[in-house]
C-alpha positions as CSV (number, residue, x, y, z in Angstrom):
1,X,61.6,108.7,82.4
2,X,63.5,112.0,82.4
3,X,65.8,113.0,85.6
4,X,66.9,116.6,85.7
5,X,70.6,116.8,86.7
6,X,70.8,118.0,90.4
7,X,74.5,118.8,91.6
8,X,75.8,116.3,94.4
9,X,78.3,118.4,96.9
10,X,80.3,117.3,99.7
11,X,78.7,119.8,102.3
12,X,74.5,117.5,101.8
13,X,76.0,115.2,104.2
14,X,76.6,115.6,107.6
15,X,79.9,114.6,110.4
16,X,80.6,111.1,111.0
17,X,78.8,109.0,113.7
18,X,79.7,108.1,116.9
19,X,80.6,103.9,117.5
20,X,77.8,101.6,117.8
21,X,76.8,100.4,121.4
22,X,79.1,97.4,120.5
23,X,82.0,99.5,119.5
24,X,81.6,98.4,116.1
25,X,80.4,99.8,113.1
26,X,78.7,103.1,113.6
27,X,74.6,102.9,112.8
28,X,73.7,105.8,110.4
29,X,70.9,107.5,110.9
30,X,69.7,110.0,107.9
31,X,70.7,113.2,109.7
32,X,74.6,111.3,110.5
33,X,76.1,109.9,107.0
34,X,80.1,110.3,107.7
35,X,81.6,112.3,104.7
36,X,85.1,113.9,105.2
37,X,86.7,113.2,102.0
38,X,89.2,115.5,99.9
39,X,88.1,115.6,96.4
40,X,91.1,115.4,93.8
41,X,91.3,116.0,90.1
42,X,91.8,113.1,88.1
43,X,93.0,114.6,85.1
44,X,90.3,114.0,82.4
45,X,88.3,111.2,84.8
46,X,86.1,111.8,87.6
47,X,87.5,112.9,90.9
48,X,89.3,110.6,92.6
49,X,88.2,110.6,96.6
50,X,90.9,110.3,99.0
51,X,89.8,108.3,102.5
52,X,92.3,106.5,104.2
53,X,91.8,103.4,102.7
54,X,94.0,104.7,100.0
55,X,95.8,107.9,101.7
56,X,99.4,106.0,101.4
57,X,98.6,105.2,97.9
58,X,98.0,108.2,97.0
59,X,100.9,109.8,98.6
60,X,102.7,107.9,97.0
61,X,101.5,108.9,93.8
62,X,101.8,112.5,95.0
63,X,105.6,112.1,95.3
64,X,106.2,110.8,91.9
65,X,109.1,111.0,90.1
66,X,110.9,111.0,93.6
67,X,110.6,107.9,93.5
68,X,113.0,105.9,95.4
69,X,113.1,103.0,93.2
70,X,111.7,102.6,89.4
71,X,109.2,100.3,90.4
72,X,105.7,101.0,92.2
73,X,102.8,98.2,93.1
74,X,99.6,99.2,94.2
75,X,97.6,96.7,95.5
76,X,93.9,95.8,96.9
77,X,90.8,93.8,96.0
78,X,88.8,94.4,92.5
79,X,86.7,97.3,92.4
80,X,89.5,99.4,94.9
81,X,90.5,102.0,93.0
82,X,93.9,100.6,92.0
83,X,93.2,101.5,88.3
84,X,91.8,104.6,89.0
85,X,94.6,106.0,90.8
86,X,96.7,104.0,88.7
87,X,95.2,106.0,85.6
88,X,95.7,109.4,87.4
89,X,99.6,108.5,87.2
90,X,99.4,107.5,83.7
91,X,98.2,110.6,82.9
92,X,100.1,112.2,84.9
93,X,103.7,111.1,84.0
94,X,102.7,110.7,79.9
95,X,103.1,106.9,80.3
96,X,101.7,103.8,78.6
97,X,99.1,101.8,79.9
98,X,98.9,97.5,79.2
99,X,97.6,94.4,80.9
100,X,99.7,91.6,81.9
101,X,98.7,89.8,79.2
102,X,99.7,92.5,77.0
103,X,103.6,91.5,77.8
104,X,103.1,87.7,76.3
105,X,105.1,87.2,73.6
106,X,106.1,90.9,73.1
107,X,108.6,93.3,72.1
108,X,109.6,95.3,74.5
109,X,111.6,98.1,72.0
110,X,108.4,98.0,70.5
111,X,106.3,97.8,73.5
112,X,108.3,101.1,75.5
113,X,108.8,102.7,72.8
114,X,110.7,106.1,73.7
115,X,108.4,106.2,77.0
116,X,109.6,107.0,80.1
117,X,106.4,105.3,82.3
118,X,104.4,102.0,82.0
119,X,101.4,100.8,83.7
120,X,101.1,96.9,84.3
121,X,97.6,96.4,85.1
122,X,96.4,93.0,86.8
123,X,100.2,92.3,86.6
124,X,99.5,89.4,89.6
125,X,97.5,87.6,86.7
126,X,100.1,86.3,84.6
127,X,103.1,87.9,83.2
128,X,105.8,87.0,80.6
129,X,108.7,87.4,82.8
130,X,111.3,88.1,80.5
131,X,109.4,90.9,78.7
132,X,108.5,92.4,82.4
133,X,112.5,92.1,83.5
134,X,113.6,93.7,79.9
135,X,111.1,96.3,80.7
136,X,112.0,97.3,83.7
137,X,115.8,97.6,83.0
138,X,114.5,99.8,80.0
139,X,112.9,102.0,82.2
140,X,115.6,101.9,84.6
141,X,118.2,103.2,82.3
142,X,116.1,106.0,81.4
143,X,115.1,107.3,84.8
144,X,111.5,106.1,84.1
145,X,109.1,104.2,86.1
146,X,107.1,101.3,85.8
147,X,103.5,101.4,87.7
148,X,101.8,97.5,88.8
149,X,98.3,97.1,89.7
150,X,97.5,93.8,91.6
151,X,95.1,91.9,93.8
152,X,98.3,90.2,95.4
153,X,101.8,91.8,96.8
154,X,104.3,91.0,94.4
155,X,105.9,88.4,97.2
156,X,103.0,86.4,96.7
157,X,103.0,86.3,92.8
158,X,104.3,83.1,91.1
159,X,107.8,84.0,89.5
160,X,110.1,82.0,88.5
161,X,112.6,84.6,86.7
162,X,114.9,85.1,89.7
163,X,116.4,88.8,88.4
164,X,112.8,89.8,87.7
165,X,111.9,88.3,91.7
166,X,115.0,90.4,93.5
167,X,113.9,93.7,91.6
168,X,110.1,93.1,92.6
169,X,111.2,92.6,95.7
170,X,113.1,96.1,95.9
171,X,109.9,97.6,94.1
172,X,107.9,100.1,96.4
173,X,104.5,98.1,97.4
174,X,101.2,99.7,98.6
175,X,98.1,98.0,99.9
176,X,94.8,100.2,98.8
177,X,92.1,98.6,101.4
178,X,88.4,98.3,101.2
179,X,86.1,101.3,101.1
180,X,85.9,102.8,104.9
181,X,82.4,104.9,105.6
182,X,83.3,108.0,104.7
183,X,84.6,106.3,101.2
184,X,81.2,104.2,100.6
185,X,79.1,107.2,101.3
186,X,81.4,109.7,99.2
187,X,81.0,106.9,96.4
188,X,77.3,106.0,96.7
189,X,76.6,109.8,96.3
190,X,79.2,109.8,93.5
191,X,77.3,106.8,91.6
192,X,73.8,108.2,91.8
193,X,74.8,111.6,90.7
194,X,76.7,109.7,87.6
195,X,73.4,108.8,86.5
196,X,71.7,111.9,87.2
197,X,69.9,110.6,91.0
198,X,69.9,112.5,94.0
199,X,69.5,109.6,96.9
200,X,67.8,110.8,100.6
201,X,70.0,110.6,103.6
202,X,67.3,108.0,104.2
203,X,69.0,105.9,101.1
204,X,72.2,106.1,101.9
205,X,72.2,105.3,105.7
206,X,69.3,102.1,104.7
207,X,72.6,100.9,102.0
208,X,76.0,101.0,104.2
209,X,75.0,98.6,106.7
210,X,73.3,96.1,104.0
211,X,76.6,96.1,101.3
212,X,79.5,94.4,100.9
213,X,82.4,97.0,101.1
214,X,83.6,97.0,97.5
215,X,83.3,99.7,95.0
216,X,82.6,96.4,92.5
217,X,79.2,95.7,94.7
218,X,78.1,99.3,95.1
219,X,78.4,99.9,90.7
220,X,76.6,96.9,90.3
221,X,73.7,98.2,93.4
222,X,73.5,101.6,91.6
223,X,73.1,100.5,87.9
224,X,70.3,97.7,89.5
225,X,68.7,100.8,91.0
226,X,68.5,102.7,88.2
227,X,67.3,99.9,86.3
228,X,64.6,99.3,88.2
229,X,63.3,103.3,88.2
230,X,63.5,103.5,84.6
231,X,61.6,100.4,84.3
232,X,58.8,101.8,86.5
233,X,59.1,104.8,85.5
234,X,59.2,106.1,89.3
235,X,61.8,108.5,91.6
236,X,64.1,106.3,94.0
237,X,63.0,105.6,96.9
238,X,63.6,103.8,99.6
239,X,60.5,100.9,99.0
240,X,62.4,101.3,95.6
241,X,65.5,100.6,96.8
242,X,64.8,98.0,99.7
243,X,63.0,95.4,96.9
244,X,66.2,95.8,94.6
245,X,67.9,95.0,97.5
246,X,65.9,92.3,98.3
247,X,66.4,90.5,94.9
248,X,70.2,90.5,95.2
């Protein structure tokens, strides 16, 4: 089966809905999908869509190097954008990207390098402490910065190091929460466009209420989706749609 490419814009959806009757959630109708997102450059990835779930954090990002300390954690659930954003800044600043995991048993001369910037990714999923405190004084002492991506804050992370636990503590810490409903909408579209779909209004309003809020469980729906049209060979519809949903 052979989709032609059709461009997804920000202007095919329409203003955000009113509350529901219960003051909750709004209910989406086709002709209301809430969609006022600013679309930023993310500097050789795709665009990275600001909501504010993850204004602060990327205000923060924004400011860099004025910085007021070397040290910056962004953290949220899996699938929140942390590494996204978190790559933005990589690219941004010229700096090295590792895990966590990366730091056990390493050098940190060799590690750093002559870099100035360092992204720690899952750094709330085990860390050698020693290399992390040795790293940070590094980057300290050369007006650099050091970047943390975590599920956790870092006052809930198990360390025992306690000059690596006072500078974490003095580190910068921002919470990126789950997808709001202009963010799910702005990243359903975004996912089906990825793999050259064009969803109906009808699509996207039968999806938001019937999805856990994570970008993690909206990948996973897409791909299933597109599975399942390739494997029939037919468009996606909303019958489409519905039994994929139905399996889950």
């Amino acid at each position: 089966m052979t989709r032609a490419i059709k461009k997804t814009t920000m202007n095919d959806t329409l203003a955000a809905p009113e509350k529901g009757p219960d003051g909750g959630s709004p209910e989406f109708s086709p002709q209301q999908l809430p969609l006022a997102l600013e679309l930023r450059p993310a500097l050789g990835r795709a665009d990275f869509m600001v909501a504010d779930c993850n204004r602060e954090a990327v205000s923060w990002i924004d400011h860099w190097p004025d910085w007021p300390v070397p040290a910056f954690c962004l953290y949220g659930p899996r699938g929140s954008g942390k590494s996204h954003l978190a790559e933005v800044w990589r690219a941004r600043s010229a700096a090295l990207s590792v895990s966590g995991h990366d730091l056990v048993g390493a050098n940190p001369d060799v590690l750093l390098g002559d870099a100035t910037g360092l992204v720690i990714e899952d750094a709330d999923l085990g860390l050698d402490e020693t290399v992390c405190f040795h790293l940070y004084n590094m980057l300290k002492e050369r007006g650099g910065h050091l970047l943390m991506t975590a599920q956790q804050p870092p006052a809930r992370w198990k360390v025992d190091l306690p000059d690596l636990k006072s500078r974490l503590g003095a580190a910068l810490v921002c919470e990126i929460s789950p997808p709001d409903d202009d963010l799910m909408v702005g990243l359903l579209i975004k996912l089906f466009a990825d793999r050259q779909m064009a969803p109906s209004p009808q699509i996207i309003a039968y999806i938001l209420p019937r999805i856990e809020r994570s970008f993690v469980a909206l990948t996973d729906l897409v791909a299933a989706i597109d599975r399942q049209a390739l494997a029939q060979k037919r468009a996606v519809t909303l019958p489409l749609v519905r039994s994929v949903m139905d399996a889950q």
